[in-house]
N, C-alpha and C positions, 0 to 999 in steps of 0.2 A: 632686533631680528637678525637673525646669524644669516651673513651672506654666505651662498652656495660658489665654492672655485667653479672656474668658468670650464676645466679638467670635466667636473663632473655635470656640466650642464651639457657639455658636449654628449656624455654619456647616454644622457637624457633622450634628447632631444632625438639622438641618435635610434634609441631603443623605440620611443613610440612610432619615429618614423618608418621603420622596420616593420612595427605592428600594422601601419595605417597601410604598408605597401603591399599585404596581404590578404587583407581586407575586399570581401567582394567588389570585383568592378563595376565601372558603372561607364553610361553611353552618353556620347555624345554629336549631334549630326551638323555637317558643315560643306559648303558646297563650290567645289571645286570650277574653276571654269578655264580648259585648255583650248588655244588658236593652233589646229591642228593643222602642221602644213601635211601630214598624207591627205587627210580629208577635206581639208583649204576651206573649213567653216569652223566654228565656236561649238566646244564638246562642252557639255553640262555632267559632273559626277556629284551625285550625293556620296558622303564620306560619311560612312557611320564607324566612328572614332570609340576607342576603350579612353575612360581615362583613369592610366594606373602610373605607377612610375615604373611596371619592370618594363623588361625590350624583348625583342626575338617575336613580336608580332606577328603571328600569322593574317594569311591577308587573301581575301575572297576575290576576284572580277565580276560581276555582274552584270547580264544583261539585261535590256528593259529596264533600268534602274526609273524608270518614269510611271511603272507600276507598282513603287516601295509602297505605298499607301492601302493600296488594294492585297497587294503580300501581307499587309502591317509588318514589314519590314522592321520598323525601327522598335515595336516591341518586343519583336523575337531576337535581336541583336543585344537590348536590352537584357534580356532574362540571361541570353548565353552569354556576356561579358561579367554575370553575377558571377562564374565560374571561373572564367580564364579567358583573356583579351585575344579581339580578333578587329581587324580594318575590313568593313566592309567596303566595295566602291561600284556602287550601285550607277553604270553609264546611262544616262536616256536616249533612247534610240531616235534616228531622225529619219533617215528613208531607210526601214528595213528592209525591203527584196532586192535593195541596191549592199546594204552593206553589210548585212549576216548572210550567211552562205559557207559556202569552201573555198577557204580564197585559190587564188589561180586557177578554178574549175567553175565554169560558167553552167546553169542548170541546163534543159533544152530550152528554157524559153529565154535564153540569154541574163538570169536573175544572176546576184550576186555578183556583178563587174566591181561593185568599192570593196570586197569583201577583201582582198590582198589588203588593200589601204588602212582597212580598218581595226586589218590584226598586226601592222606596223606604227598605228597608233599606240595600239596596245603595248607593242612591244620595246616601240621606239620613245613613245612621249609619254605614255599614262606610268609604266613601271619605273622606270629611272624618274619620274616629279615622285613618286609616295617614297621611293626608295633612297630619294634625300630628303624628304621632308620629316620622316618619322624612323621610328626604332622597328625596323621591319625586318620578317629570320629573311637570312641572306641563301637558305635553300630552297630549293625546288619541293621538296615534299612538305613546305608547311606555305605554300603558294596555290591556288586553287581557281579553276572558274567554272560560273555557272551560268546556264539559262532558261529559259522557258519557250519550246514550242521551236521558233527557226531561230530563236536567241540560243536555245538552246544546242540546236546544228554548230551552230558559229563557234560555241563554247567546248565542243571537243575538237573541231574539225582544228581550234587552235592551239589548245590543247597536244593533239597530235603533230601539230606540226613545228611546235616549239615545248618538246620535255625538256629541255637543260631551261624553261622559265617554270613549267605548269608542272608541279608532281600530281596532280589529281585535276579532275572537271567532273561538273552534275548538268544532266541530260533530264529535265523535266519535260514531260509529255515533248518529245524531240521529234523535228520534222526531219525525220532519219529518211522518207521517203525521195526526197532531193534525186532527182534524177539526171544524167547526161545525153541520154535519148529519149523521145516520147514512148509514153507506154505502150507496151507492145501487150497482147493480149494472150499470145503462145508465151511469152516470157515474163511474166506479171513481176517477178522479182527483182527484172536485170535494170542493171546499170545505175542501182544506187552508190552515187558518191561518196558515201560516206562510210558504205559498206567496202569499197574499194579501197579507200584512203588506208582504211585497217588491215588490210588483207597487205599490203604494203609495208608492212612491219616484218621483222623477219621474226620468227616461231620460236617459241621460249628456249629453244638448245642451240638456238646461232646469237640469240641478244643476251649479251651479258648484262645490259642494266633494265633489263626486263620486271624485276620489283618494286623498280624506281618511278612507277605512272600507275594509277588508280582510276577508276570507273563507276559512277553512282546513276543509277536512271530510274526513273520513276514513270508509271505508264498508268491510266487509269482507262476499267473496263466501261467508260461512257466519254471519252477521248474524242471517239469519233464512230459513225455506221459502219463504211468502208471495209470492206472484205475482196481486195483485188484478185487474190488467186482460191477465193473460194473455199479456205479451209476452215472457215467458223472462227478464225480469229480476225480479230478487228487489225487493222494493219499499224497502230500506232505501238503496238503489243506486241505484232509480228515482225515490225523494222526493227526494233530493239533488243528483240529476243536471238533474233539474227547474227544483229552485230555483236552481240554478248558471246555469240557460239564464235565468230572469228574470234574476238580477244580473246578467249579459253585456250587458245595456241598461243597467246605473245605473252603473255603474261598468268603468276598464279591466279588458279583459279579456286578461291577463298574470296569470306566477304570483306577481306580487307582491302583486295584488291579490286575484285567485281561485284559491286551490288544493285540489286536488282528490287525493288517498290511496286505490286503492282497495287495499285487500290480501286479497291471494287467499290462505285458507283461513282467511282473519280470523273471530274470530267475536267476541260480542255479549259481555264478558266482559274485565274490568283487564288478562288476560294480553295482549291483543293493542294493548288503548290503550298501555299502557304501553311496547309495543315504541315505537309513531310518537310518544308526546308528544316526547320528543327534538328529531324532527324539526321539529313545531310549533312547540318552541320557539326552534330558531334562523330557522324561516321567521318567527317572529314577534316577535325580537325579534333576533336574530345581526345 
């Protein structure tokens, strides 16, 4: 048997490995556990992992990561890593009205006091652990967070408040309604937080890195009854449609930049996020 030089075994081994590294990905789920000193208890992350050999992974934040089962989460991660790898890190939430919110803005019923804490977890402990632990893109625009309902408040309000981390965030049926004063009845719209936070940006001709943060929300017309000022739309529909008309000043307004889901018979509820994450995730990272 005519031995092969080891020159061209190199070759070899070299070539299929190449082959193998192109080769649809595939998924893997592992679970993380941080001793958060902002939040001073034990953070639980499901990690739904690509396993490929390239790097420059882009990489999702998740809220509610305790609802991945009910998403089916780890099949829809699945199918999109058939195409091109992505780190999901799906957090489980522990007291939500305490720690999603806007941070440093208390609602009027004094909600969201951890919410600062929770987005220096984020910033301080959960991103610099995946960002030594894995082959992670080192920019902002292939960095992402999402959430669902007041996870998903949490996931712009951080968003906004940290672009040199988040190039983009996804607002699933978003409790954009979060207020700083009680409802008032002559002013049905005012003093949504999160409407303000953005109005707080300065207007696409004074922000030069205005292209550099992206916006996905998705809204379903069975969300909720609620029609605060009367205008026949449902207010889950009308908080977001809102906020989408401020960001139309801060940034392009194309769907690359703003997009907008609304789906009809949607309602407030995993069954229906789980249909559009998909979508989100190839608008926000395909």
């Amino acid at each position: 048997m005519t031995k092969i030089p080891m020159k061209i075994w190199d070759k070899i081994i070299g070539f299929f490995s190449e082959i193998f590294s192109i080769l649809p990905n595939y998924s893997k789920k592992k679970l993380l556990e941080i001793n958060s000193k902002h939040l001073k208890r034990k953070v639980f992350i499901e990690l739904y992992l690509p396993e490929t050999k390239k790097i420059d992974w882009p990489l999702l934040i998740l809220n509610d990561g305790q609802d991945a089962a009910a998403l089916n989460l780890s099949t829809i991660h699945q199918t999109y890593c058939e195409k091109r790898p992505l780190l999901i890190a799906a957090i489980h939430a522990f007291d939500r009205l305490a720690e999603y919110g806007t941070p440093d803005i208390l609602d009027c019923k004094g909600r969201g006091q951890k919410s600062a804490a929770y987005q220096q977890f984020i910033v301080d402990e959960l991103l610099p652990k995946l960002k030594s632990s894995y082959p992670l893109a080192s920019t902002p625009n292939k960095i992402g967070i999402a959430g669902f309902s007041l996870g998903g408040l949490s996931a712009i309000a951080i968003a906004l408040n940290n672009s040199n981390h988040f190039g983009m965030s996804g607002v699933f049926s978003g409790a954009l309604w979060w207020r700083s004063k009680a409802f008032e009845k002559d002013k049905p719209d005012a003093n949504r937080i999160i409407h303000a936070m953005a109005n707080q940006i300065p207007d696409m001709e004074q922000n030069q890195g205005a292209e550099e943060q992206r916006f996905w929300f998705q809204a379903g017309t069975e969300d909720e009854q609620e029609d605060r000022n009367n205008n026949g739309v449902i207010d889950a529909i009308d908080d977001s449609l809102d906020l989408i008309e401020i960001l139309k000043r801060k940034i392009p307004n194309d769907d690359h930049h703003l997009k907008y889901v609304e789906v009809e018979n949607g309602r407030h509820e995993p069954a229906t996020w789980s249909k559009e994450l998909p979508g989100f995730l190839e608008w926000g990272f395909g």
